[in-house]
N, C-alpha and C positions, 0 to 999 in steps of 0.2 A: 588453601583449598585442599590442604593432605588428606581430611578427613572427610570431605565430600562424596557424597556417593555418586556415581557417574552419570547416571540422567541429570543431578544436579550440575554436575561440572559442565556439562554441554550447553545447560540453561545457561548456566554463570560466563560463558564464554563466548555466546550469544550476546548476551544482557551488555558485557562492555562493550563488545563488538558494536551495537545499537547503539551505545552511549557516546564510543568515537565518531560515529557519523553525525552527533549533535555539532560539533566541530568543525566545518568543512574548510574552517582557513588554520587547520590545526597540522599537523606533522602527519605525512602519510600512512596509510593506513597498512601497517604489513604487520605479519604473525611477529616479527622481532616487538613491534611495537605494542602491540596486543597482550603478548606475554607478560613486558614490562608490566602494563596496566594491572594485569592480573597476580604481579608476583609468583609466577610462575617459568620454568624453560618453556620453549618452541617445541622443544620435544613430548613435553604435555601436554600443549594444542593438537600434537599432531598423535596422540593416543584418542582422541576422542573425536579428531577430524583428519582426512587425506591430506584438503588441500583448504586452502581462505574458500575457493572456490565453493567447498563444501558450508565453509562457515555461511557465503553469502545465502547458498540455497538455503540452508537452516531459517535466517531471515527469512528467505521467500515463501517457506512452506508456516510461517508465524502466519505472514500475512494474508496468506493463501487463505489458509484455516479459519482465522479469524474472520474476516472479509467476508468468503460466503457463506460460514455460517449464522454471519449476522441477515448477509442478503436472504436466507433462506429462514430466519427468522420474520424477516418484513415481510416476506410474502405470506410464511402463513399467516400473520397478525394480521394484515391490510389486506383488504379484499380490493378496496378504492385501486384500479392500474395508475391513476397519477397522482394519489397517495403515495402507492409502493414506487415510484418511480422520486416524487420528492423526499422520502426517508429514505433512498438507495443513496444519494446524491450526499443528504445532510448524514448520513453516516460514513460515508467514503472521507469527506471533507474533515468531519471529526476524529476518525481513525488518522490523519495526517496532524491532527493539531497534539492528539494525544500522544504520537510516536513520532516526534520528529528526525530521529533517526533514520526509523524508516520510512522517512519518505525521501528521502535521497535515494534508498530505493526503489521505490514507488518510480521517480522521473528518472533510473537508470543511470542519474549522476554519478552514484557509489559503484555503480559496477562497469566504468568506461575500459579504466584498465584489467578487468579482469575475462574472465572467459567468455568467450561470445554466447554460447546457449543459457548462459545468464538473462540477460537482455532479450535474447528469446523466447525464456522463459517468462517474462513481464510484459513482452508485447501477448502472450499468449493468456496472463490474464486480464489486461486489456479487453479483450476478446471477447475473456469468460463476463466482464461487469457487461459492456455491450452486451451481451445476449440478456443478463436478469435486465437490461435499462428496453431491450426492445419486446423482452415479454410483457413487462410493465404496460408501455406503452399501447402495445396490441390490446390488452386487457382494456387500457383507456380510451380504444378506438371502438372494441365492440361495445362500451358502456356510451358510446355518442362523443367523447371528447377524442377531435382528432380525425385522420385520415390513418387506416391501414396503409396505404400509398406512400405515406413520409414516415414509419416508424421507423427505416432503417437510416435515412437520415438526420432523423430527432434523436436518436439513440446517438447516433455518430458526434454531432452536434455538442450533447451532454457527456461521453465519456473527454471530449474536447475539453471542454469546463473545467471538469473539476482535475485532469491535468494540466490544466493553464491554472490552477487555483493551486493544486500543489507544488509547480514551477515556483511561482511567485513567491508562494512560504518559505521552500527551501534559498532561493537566491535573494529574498529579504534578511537571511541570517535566522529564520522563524521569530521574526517582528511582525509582519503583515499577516496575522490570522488569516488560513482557509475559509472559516467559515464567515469571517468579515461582511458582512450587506449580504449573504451568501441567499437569507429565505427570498427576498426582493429579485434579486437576479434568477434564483433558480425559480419563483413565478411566473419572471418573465420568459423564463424557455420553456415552461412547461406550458405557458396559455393557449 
């Protein structure tokens, strides 16, 4: 890594970071062990990050990033509310099959031991998916599919899902695909 230039270093130190958490029955996850991976001291982790702390949020702001701006790619593509509402669903699901790393973050598994405002910060985008799953659905209630009346429950319901979907992938060892029967099921919440 001597020759990397620093935006890459932070990438590359993320990238195994994400690659350790493929492993969840693997050796703990700490900067000693990180560095190892990387061939590098703890003290060049810690030139390019504070704390893991910081390493996790790095993940979260991947996911963050990534995530709504795919969501806000679906809305403006699909005009359909439960169109955009079953592309939010089969992309959430995919973004877990494609990153199985982070989806240990996504179910807060990866970050039991570390900082609370972590997990905070994931219930917080939680939050954010519920509001595009209950714009969605408002949209599919003024186009005749649906009651305004349950969209905040139908929204609750479906951000449920697709963390019981990515529970499941992560504690299968990611054997049991997210998106598995996933269009079948997510018709059936969305009827």
């Amino acid at each position: 890594m001597a020759s990397t230039p620093p935006g890459q270093r932070k990438l590359q130190i993320l990238q195994a970071l994400a690659t350790m958490l493929e492993h969840p029955k693997g050796e703990k996850i700490t900067t000693a062990a990180l560095a190892r991976k990387l061939e590098v001291s703890e003290a060049a982790l810690y030139r390019h990050f504070a704390s893991k702390a910081q390493m996790f949020e790095g993940l979260i702001e991947f996911i963050e990033s990534t995530v709504f701006g795919l969501i806000n790619q679906i809305a403006e593509r699909q005009q359909d509310g439960l169109a955009q509402a079953r592309d939010i669903l089969g992309m959430l699901l995919q973004f877990a099959a494609s990153n199985p790393g982070m989806t240990r973050v996504l179910i807060g598994d990866a970050l039991v031991n570390e900082d609370e405002r972590l997990q905070q910060r994931m219930n917080q985008f939680y939050g954010r998916v519920e509001l595009a799953l209950k714009g969605a659905l408002r949209q599919a209630a003024a186009e005749g599919h649906g009651h305004e009346a349950d969209v905040a429950a139908r929204a609750d319901l479906l951000v449920s899902f697709v963390l019981g979907r990515w529970h499941r992938y992560a504690k299968s060892g990611f054997q049991l695909a997210p998106g598995q029967e996933a269009a079948v099921q997510i018709a059936l919440l969305l009827h």
